[in-house]
C-alpha positions as CSV (number, residue, x, y, z in Angstrom):
1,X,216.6,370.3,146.5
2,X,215.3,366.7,146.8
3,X,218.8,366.0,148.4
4,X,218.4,368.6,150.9
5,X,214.8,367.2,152.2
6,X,216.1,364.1,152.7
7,X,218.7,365.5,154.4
8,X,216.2,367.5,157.0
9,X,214.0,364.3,157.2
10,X,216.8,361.9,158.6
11,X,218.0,364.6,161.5
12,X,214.3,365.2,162.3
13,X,214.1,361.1,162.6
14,X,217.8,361.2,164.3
15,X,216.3,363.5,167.1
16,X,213.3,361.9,167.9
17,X,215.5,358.4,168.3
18,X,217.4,360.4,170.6
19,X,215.2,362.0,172.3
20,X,213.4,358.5,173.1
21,X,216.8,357.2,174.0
22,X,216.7,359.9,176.8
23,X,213.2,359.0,178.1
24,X,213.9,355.0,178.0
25,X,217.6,355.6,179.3
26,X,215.8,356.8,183.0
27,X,213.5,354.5,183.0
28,X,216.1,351.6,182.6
29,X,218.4,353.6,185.0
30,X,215.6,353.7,187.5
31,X,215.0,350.0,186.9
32,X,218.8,349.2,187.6
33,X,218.8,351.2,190.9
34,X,215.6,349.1,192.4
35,X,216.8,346.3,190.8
36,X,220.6,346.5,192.8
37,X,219.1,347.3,196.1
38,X,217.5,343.9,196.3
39,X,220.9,342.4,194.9
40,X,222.8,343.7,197.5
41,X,220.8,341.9,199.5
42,X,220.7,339.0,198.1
43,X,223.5,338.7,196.4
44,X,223.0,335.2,195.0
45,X,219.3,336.5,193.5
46,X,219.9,334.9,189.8
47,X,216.4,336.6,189.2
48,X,217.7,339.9,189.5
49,X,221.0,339.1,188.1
50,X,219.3,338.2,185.2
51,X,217.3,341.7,185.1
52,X,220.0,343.4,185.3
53,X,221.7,342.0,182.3
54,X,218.9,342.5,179.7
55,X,218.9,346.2,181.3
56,X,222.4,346.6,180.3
57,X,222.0,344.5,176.9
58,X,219.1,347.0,175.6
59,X,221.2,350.3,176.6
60,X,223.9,348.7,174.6
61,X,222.0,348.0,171.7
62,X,220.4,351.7,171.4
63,X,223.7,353.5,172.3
64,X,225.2,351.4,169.5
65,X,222.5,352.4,166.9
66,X,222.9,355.7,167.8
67,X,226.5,356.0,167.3
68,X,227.3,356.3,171.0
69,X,230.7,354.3,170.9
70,X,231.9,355.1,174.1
71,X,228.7,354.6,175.9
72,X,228.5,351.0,174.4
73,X,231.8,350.3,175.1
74,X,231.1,350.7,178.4
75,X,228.0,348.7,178.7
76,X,229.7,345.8,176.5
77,X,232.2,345.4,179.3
78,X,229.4,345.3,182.1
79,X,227.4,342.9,179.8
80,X,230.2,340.2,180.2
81,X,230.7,340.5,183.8
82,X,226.8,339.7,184.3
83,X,226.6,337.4,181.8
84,X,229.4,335.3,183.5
85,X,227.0,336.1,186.9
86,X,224.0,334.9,185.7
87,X,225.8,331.5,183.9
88,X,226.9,331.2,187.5
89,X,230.6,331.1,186.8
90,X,231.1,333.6,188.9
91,X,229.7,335.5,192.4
92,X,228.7,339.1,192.6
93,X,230.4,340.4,195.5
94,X,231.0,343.7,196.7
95,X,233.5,344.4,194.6
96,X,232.0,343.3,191.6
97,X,228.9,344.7,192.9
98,X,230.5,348.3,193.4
99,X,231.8,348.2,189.6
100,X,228.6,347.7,188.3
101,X,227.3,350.5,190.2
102,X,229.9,352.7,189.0
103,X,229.0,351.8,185.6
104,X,225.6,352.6,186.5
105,X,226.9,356.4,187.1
106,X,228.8,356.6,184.3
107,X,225.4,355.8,182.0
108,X,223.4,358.5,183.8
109,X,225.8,361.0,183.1
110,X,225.4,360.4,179.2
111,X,221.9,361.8,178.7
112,X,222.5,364.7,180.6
113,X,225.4,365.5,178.8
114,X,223.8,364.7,175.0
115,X,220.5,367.3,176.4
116,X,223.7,370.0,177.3
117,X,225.9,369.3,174.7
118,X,224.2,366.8,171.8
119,X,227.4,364.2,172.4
120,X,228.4,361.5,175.1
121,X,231.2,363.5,176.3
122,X,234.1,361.9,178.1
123,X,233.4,361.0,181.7
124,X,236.3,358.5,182.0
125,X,234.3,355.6,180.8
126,X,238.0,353.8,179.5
127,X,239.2,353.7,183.3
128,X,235.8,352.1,184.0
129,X,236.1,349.6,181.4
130,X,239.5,348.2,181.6
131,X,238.6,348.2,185.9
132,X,235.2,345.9,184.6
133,X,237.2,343.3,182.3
134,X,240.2,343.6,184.9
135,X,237.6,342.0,187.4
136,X,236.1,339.5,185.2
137,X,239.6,338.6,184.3
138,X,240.2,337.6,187.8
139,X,237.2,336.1,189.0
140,X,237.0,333.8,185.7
141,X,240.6,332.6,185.9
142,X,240.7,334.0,182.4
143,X,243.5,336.3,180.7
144,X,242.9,340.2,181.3
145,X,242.6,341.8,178.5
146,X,244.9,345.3,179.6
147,X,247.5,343.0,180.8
148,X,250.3,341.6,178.7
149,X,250.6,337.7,178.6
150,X,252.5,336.6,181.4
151,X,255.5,334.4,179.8
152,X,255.5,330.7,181.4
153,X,258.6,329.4,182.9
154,X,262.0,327.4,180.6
155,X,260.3,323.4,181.3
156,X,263.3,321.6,182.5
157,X,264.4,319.2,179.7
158,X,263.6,315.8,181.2
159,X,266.0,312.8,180.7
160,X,265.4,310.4,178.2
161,X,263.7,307.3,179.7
162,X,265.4,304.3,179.0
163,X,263.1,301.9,176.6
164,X,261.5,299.2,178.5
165,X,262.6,296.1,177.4
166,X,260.8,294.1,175.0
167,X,258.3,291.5,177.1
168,X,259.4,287.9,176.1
169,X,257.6,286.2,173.1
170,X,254.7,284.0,174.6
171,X,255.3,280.1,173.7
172,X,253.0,278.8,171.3
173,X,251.7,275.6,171.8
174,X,251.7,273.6,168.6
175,X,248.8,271.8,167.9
176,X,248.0,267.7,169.0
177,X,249.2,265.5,166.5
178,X,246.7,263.7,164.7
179,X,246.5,260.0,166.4
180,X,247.7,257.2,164.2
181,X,245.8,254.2,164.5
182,X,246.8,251.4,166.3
183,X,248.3,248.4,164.4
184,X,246.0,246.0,165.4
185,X,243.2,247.5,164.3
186,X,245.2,247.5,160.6
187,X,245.3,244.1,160.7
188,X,242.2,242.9,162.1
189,X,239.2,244.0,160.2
190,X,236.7,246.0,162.4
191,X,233.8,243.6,163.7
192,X,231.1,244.9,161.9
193,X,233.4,244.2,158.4
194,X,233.6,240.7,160.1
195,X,230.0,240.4,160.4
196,X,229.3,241.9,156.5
197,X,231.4,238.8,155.6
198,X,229.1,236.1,157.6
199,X,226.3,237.4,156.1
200,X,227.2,236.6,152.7
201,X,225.4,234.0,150.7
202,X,227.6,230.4,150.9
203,X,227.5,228.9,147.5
204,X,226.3,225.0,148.0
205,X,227.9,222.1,148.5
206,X,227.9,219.7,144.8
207,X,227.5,215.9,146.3
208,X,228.3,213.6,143.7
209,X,225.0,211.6,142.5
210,X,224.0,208.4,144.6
211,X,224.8,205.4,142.8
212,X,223.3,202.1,143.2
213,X,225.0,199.5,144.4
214,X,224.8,196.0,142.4
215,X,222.9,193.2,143.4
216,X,225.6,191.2,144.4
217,X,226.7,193.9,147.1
218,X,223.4,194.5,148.7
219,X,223.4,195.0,152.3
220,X,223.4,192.0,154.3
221,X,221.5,191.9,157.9
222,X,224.1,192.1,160.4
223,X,224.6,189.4,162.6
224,X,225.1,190.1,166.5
225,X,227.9,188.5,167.7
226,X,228.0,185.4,170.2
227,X,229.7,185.5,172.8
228,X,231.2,182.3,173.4
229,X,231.6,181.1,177.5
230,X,235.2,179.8,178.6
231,X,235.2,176.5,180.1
232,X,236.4,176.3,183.9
């Protein structure tokens, strides 16, 4: 029994999710269409771009909570195509611009059809997608995702470059030899050894004691000579 009210309590809470999904789907929907008129003319409005994208994000998220797979599918692929728009990577031109408002058909079928028939439906939303990611693929220089990998061309083998030949060993320059001095200054003691030498002490001269002559050798007063004159 317990079971059972549970059971009645989460589809009562399931309806009124989706029936406040319905109410905030227009409103976003009605957003979206003002918001596209002034993109289309201006296209490079990043202001608008950027509305748009967080329009797109949110019906993403609900349809996702909801269980809505297709429907968020859809929106996932239009969410990459504006986000690359609003990073600037790409241009929203008419092409890209009619997508997105194809998309924007697609979404506004989905509430209509969950009031009629309490599911999404199938209102080709796949075709849709793969046409979105087809046109991101090739503004964004990217891989597409429905496409297989194109296979790159055989690379020619190239011809074995010769090795350069090995550069010629640099010549070392050996280092001066020290400088041997010159044999006179062997020989010859420097000046200032010269000088060290002078300016030792001398020892003294001994002179032997006076001695005294005798009496009988005392000095005698020296006579001046005569000259004697020569007779004419």
């Amino acid at each position: 029994m317990r079971g059972t009210v549970e059971g009645a309590a989460a589809m009562v809470n399931l309806d009124v999710a989706v029936q406040e999904f319905l109410i905030e789907s227009r409103e976003h929907l009605d957003q979206l269409d003002r918001d596209f008129v002034v993109l289309e003319t201006t296209p490079g409005n990043r202001d608008k771009t950027v509305a748009i994208f967080r329009t797109i994000h949110t019906i993403k998220g609900t349809a996702g909570f909801l269980g809505f797979n297709k429907l968020e599918s859809l929106t996932h692929a239009g969410e990459h195509l504006l986000s690359q728009a609003r990073a600037g990577t790409i241009l929203l031109d008419a092409d890209l611009t009619s997508a997105l408002l194809a998309m924007v058909d697609r979404v506004r079928a989905t509430p209509k059809l969950v009031e009629s028939t309490g599911s999404e439906g199938d209102v080709h939303r796949a075709a849709l997608s793969s046409r979105l990611n087809d046109l991101r693929a090739s503004r964004s220089g990217g891989p597409r995702p429905a496409s297989p990998p194109a296979t790159a061309p055989a690379a020619t083998p190239k011809a074995p470059s010769t090795p350069a030949a090995p550069a010629p060993p640099t010549a070392t320059t050996a280092p001066p030899a020290p400088s041997s001095p010159a044999p006179s200054s062997l020989a010859r003691p420097s000046s200032r050894r010269r000088r060290r030498r002078s300016r030792r002490p001398r020892p003294p001269r001994l002179r032997p004691p006076h001695r005294r002559r005798p009496p009988d050798r005392q000095r005698r007063p020296l006579r001046r000579p005569t000259t004697r004159r020569r007779r004419t």
